[in-house]
C-alpha positions as CSV (number, residue, x, y, z in Angstrom):
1,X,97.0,99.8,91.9
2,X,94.5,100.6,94.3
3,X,91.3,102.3,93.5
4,X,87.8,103.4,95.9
5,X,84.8,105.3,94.9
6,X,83.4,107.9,97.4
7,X,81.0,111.2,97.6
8,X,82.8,114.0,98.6
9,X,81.3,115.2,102.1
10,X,83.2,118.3,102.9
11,X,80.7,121.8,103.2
12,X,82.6,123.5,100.5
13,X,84.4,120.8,98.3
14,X,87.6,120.8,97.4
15,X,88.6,124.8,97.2
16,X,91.1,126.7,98.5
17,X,92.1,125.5,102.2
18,X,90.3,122.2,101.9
19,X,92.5,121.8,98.2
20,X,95.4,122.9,99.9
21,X,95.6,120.4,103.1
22,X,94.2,117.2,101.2
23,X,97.2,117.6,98.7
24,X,99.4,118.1,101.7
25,X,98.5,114.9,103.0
26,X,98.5,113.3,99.4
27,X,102.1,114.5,99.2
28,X,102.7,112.7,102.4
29,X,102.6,109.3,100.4
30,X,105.3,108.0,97.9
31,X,103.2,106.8,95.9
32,X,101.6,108.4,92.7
33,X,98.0,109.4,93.6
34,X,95.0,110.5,91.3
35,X,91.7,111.6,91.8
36,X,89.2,111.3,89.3
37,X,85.7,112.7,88.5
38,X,83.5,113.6,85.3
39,X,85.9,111.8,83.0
40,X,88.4,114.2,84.6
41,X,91.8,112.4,86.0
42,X,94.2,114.5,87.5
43,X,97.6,113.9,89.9
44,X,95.6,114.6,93.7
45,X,99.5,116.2,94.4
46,X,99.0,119.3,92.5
47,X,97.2,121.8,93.7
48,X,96.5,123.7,90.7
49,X,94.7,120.0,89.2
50,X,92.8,119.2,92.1
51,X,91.1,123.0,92.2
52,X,90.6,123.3,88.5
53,X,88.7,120.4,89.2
54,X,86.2,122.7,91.1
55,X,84.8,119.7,93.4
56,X,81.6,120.7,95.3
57,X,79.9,118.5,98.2
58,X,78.0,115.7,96.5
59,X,80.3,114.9,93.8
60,X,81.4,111.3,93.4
61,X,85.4,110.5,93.4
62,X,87.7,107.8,92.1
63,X,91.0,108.2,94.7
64,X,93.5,105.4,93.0
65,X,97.1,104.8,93.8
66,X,100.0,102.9,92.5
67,X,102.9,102.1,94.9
68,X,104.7,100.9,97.8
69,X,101.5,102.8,100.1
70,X,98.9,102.9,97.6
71,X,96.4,101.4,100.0
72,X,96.8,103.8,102.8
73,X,97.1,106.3,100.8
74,X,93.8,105.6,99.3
75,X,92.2,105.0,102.7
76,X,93.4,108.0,104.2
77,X,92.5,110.5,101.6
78,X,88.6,108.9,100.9
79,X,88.4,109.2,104.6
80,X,89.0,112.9,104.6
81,X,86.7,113.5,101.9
82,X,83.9,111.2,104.1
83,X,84.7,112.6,106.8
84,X,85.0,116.6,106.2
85,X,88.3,116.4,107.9
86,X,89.5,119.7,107.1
């Protein structure tokens, strides 16, 4: 498993479009992918999870993987939320 903390960067969170394209690229990776936050651990490949998460800029995330591409997949997804990628 790998695991990396970030603060979420993007102007409006995780809503909507921004919800719908970071799951998108989570669903690119085989393997299983959570995101974490306020005790709250959910599967980062479903789109009804990740926005009854209701992530806002400034919220601190735990990205983890387990899998044959758990590192990239953590690296590319903390990078989006660093980033404002969408």
């Amino acid at each position: 498993m790998y695991t990396e903390k970030t603060v979420v960067k993007c102007a409006s969170g995780l809503h909507n479009k921004q919800a719908t394209y970071f799951i998108q690229k989570a669903n690119d990776f085989k393997s299983s992918i959570w995101i974490e936050a306020d005790e709250r651990k959910i599967n980062a490949k479903s789109l009804l999870g990740v926005l009854s998460m209701a992530v806002v800029t400034g919220t601190e995330v735990t990205i983890s993987a387990e899998g044959t591409d758990e590192e990239e997949a953590v690296k590319t997804l903390t990078g989006m939320l660093e980033e404002d990628l969408f």
